[in-house]
C-alpha positions in Angstrom: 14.1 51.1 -52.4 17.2 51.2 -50.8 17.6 50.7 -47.1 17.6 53.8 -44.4 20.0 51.3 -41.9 23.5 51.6 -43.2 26.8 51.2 -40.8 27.9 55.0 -42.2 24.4 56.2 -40.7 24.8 54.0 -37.2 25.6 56.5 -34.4 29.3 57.3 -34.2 29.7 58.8 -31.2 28.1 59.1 -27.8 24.8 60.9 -27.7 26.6 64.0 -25.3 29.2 64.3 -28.3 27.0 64.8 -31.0 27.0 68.5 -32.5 23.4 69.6 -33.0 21.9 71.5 -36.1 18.2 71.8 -37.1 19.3 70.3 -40.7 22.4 69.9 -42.6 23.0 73.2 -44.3 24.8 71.1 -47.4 22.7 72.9 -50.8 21.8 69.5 -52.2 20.3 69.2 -55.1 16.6 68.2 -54.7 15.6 64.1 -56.2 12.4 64.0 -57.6 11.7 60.6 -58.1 8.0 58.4 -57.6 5.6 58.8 -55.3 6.4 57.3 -52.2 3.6 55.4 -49.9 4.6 56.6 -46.4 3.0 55.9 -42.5 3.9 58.3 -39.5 3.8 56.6 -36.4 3.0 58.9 -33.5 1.3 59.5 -30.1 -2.0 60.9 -30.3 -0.5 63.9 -28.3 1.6 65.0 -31.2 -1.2 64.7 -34.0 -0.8 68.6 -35.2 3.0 67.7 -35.8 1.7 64.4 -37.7 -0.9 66.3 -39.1 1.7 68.7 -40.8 4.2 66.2 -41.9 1.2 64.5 -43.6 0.0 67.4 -45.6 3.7 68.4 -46.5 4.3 65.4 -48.1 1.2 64.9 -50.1 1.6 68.3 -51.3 4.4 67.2 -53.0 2.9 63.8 -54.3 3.9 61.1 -51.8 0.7 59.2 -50.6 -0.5 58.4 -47.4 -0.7 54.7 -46.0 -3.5 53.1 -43.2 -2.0 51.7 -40.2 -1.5 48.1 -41.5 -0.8 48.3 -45.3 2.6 47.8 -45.9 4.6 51.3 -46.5 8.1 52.4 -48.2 8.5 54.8 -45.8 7.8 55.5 -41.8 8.3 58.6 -39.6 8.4 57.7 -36.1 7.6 60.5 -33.9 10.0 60.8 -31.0 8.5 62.5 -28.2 8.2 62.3 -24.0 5.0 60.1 -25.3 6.4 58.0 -27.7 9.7 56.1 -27.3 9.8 53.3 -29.5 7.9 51.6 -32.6 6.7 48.5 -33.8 7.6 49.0 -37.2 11.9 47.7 -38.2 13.7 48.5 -41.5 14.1 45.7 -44.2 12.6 45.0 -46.8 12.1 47.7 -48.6 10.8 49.9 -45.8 12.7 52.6 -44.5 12.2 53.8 -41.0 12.9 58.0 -40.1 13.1 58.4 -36.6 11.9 62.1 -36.1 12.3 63.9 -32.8 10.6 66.8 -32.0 10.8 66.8 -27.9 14.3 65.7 -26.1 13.5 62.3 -24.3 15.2 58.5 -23.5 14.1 56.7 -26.6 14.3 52.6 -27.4 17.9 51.6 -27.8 16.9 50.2 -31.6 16.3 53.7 -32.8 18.9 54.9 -30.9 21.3 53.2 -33.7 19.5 55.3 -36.8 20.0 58.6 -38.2 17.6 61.1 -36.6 15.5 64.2 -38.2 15.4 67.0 -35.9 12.3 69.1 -36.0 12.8 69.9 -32.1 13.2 74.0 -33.1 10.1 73.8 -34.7 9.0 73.3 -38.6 8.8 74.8 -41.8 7.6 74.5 -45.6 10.9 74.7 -46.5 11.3 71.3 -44.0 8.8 69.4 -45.8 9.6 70.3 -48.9 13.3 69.1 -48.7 12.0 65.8 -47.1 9.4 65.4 -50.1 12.3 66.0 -52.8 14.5 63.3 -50.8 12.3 60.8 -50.1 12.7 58.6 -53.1 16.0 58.4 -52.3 16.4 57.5 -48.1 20.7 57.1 -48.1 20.5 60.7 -49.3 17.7 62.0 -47.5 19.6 60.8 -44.3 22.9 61.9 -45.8 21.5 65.6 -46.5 18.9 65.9 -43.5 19.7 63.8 -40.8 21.6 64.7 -37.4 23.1 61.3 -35.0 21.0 60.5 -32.3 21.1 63.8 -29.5 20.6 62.3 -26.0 18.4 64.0 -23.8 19.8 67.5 -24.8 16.9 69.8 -24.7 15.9 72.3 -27.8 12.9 74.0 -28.1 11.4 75.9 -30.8 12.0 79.8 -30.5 8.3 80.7 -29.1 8.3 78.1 -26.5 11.9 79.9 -25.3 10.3 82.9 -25.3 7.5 82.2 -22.9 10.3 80.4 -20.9 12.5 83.6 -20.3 9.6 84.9 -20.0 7.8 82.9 -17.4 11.7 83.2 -15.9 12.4 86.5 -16.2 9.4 87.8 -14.6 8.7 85.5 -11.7 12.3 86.0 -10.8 12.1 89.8 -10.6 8.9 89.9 -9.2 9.1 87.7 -6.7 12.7 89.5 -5.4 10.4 92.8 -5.5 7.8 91.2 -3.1 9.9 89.5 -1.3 11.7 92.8 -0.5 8.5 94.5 0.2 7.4 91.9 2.7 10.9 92.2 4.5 10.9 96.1 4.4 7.1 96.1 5.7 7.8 93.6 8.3 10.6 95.7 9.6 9.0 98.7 9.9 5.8 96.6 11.7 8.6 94.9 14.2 9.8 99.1 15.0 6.1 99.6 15.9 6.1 102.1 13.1 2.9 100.6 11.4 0.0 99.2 13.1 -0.5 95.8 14.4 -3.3 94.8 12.3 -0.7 95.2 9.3 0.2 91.5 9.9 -3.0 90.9 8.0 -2.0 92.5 5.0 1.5 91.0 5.0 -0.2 87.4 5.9 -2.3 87.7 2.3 0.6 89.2 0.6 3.0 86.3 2.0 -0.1 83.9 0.6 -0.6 85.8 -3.0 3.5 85.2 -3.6 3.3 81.8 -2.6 0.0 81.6 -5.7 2.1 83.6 -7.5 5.3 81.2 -7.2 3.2 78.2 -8.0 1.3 79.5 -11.1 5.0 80.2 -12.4 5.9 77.0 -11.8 3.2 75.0 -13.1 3.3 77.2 -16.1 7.0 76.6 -16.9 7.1 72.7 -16.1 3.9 72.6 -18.6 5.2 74.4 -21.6 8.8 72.6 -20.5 7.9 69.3 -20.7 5.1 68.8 -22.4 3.6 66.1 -20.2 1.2 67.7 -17.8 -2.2 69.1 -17.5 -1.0 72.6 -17.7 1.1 71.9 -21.2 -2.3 72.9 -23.3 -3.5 76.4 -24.8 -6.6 77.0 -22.1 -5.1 76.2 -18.6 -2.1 78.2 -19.8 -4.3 81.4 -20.4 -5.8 81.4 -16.9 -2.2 80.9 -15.6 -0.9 83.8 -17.4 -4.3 85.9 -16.3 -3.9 84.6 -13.3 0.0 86.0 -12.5 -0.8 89.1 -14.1 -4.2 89.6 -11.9 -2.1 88.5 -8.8 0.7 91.5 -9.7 -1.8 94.2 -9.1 -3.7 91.9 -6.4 -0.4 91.9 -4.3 0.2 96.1 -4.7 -3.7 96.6 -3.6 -2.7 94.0 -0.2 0.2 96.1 0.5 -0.7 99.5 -0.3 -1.9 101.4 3.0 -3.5 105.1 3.0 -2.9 105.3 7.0 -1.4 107.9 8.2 2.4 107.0 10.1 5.2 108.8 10.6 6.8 106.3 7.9 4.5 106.5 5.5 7.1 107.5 3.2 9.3 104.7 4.1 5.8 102.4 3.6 5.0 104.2 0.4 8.5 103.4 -1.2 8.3 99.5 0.3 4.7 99.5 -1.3 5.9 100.9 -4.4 8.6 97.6 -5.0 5.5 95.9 -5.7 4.6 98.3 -8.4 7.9 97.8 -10.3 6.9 94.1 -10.7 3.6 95.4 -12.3 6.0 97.3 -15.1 7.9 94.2 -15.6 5.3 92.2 -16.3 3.6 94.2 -18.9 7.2 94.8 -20.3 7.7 91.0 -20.7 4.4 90.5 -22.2 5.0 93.1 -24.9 8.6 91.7 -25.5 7.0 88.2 -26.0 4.4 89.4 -28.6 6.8 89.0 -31.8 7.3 85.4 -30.5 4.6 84.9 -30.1 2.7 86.2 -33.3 5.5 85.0 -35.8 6.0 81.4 -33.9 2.6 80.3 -33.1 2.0 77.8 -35.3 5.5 76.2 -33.8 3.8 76.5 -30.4 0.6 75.5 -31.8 2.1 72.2 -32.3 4.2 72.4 -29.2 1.2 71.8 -26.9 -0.6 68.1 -26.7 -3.3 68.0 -28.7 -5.2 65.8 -26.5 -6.1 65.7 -23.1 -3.4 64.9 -20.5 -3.6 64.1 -16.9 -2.9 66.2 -14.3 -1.4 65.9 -10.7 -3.6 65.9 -7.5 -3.1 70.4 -7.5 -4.0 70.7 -11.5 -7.2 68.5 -11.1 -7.8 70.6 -8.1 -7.4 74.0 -9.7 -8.8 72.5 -13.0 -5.4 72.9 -14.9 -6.4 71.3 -17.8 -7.8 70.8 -21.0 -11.3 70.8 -20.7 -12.8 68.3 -22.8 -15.8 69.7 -25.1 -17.1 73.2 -25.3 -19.3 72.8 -22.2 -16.8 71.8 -19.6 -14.6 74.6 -21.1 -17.4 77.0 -20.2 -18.0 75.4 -16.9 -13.8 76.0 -16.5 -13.6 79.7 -17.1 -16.9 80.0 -15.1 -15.0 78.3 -12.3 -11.7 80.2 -12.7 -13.5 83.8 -12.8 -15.5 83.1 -9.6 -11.3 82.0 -7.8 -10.4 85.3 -9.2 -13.4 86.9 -8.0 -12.6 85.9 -4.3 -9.4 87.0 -4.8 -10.1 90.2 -6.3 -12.8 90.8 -2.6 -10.5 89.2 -0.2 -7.7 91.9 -1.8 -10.6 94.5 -1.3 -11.5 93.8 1.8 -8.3 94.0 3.6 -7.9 97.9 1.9 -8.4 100.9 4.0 -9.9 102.7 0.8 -13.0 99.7 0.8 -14.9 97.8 2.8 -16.3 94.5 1.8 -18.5 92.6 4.0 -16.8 89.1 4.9 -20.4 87.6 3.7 -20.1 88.9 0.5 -17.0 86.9 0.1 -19.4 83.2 1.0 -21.3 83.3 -2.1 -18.2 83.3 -4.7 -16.7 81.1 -2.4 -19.9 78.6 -2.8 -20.2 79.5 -6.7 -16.8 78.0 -7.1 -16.9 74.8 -5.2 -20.5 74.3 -7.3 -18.8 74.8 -10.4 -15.8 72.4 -9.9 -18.1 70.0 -8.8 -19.8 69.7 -12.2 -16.6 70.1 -13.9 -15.3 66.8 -12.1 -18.6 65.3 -12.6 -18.7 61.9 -14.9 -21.6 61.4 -17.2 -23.8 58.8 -16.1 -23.0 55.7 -18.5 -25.8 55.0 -21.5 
C-alpha cells in the first residue's frame, strides 16, 4: 500500500493562496482494486457525515474497521470539533484528512492533501473515493485540494437559509425601524395620543426579539457550534420571527381616529411590507431546501451541544429524548402565547385582561423548570 505522505502532495503554498474546488474535475479513469479495511475518525457531532462516508464505501466493497484494529486507510474528519488525530501515516496506513466545516486544524495535517466535502456530498463523491482507494497517490492526485485555511464554504442549503436569515432581518428590521421613527414623530407633533408610547415601547421590544432570534439563528447554522445549530431550536426560531412579523403590525396598527391617520396608516403599513418579505423568502428557500436537505441534514450536530447562558434560557437547544422535546415545544407555545396576549392587549380592536396574561406567564416558568430539571441519580 503505497503511502498518502509524499513531498509532491505537501502544501505548496500558503493556505490564503490555495484555489478552491469541491474535487478535481480531471475524468480519471476509476481503479478497482481489493477491498480496502478503512477507519473514519470523527467527532461525535459529525456522525451523519461519518455515517455516509461509511455506507458509501462499503457499498462499493471496502470494509469497515473498529477503533483499534489496525487499518489501510483513515478519514479524519476536520470540523470546528475535531482538529487533529491520533492516528500518523506509515506503514502501510494512509491517512485522508477530510474537511467538511472551515476551522484551525493541527499543523501535522496541515502538511497533507485535503478532501473537500465542505459544499456538501454526493454518490457520485463516494463512489469516486471507493474506485480510488486502492490506489491513495492517485486518489489524492485526482480528488484532493491543498490545505484551505479558514476560508469558509458551505453547502448550497445552508447558504440559502443564510441569505435568507440575511435578507429578511435586514429588510425587516429597516421597515420597523422606519415605522418606529415615523410613529414617534408624529407622537412628538402631538398628532397621536400619549398612550401610543405603549405601543411603540412593545414594538421597540418585539424588534429587539426579532434582531436576536435572527442572530442566534445565523451564528447557529454558521458555525455549527452552538445550541441553536440543531433541526428543533431552529424551527421555533424561524416560527418565532415569522410570528413576531405579524405580532409587530398588530402593536402598531391603531383604529383611532386622528387627523393623521393616514399618515399613521401608511407608517403602520411599513410593517406590513416586512410580512410580504418574509413569506417571499420562505417560498424562495423551499427548492433549497427540498433538493439540499440531506446536505443540511448533515450540516447540523448530531448530538447535543451546549448552549450560552440566553439559549439555556430560552431552551435553544436540542432537547434530549422525546419527552423533554415535548416539554420544549410545550414551553415555547406558552412564550408565544404571552406574546400573542400582550400584542392583543395593547390593540384598540381587543381587550385582554392583564390577569389573563399571569397564567401563561406561570405555565412557562413551570415548564422550563422541568425541562432544566436533572433526573435524580439510580
Amino acid at each position: 500500500m503505497a503511502l498518502l505522505f509524499t513531498p509532491a502532495m505537501q502544501l505548496r503554498a500558503r493556505p490564503e493562496a490555495a484555489r478552491i474546488r469541491s474535487t478535481n474535475r480531471n475524468k480519471a479513469r476509476p481503479i478497482e482494486g481489493k477491498s480496502v479495511k478503512f477507519f473514519i475518525d470523527y467527532a461525535p457531532e459529525d456522525g451523519r457525515y461519518a455515517d455516509d462516508l461509511r455506507r458509501g464505501l462499503e457499498k462499493y466493497g471496502h470494509q469497515y474497521v473498529e477503533d483499534g484494529v489496525k487499518p489501510e486507510a483513515v478519514f479524519v474528519l476536520l470540523s470546528a470539533y475535531k482538529k487533529n488525530t491520533s492516528y500518523v501515516a506509515g506503514q502501510g496506513m494512509s491517512l485522508f484528512p477530510v474537511i467538511i466545516q472551515a476551522t484551525e486544524v493541527d499543523r501535522s495535517l496541515g502538511k497533507l492533501q485535503w478532501l473537500d466535502f465542505r459544499r456538501g456530498i454526493s454518490s457520485a463523491n463516494f463512489k469516486k473515493i471507493a474506485y480510488l482507494l486502492p490506489q491513495p497517490t492517485e486518489l489524492v492526485k485526482v480528488l484532493a485540494v491543498p490545505p484551505t485555511g479558514r476560508l469558509e464554504i458551505f453547502p448550497s442549503a445552508v447558504n440559502a437559509l443564510q441569505y435568507f436569515y440575511l435578507v429578511t432581518g435586514i429588510l425587516s428590521g429597516g421597515s420597523l425601524l422606519t415605522s418606529l421613527l415615523s410613529l414617534a414623530h408624529l407622537m412628538f407633533l402631538g398628532k397621536l395620543q400619549a398612550d401610543y408610547f405603549i405601543k411603540l415601547s412593545i414594538g421597540a421590544l418585539q424588534g429587539v426579539l426579532l434582531f436576536g432570534a435572527v442572530l442566534y439563528s445565523l451564528r447557529g447554522i454558521r458555525s455549527r457550534a452552538s445550541g441553536a445549530a440543531s433541526a428543533y431550536p431552529l424551527f421555533a426560531l424561524f416560527l418565532f420571527q415569522g410570528l413576531l412579523h405579524l405580532f409587530i403590525y398588530g402593536t402598531l396598527s391603531d383604529d383611532a381616529a386622528t387627523s393623521v391617520v393616514t399618515l399613521a396608516d401608511v407608517a403602520v403599513d411599513t410593517t406590513l411590507f416586512s410580512i410580504l418579505i418574509f413569506g417571499a423568502g420562505f417560498v424562495s428557500l423551499l427548492p433549497f431546501l427540498l433538493f439540499g436537505w440531506k446536505d443540511l441534514y448533515r450540516w447540523l450536530p448530531r448530538t447535543f451541544t451546549k448552549g450560552d447562558w440566553l439559549e439555556n434560557t430560552f431552551l435553544l437547544y436540542s432537547p434530549d429524548g422525546f419527552g423533554k422535546t415535548i416539554i420544549h415545544v410545550l414551553f415555547h407555545s406558552t412564550l408565544f402565547l404571552v406574546l400573542f396576549l400582550i400584542t392583543i392587549s395593547n390593540s384598540n380592536r381587543t381587550s385582554v385582561p392583564s390577569a389573563t396574561i399571569v397564567f401563561p406567564v406561570v405555565l412557562a416558568i413551570f415548564f422550563h423548570w422541568l425541562a432544566r430539571r436533572r433526573p435524580k441519580a439510580a
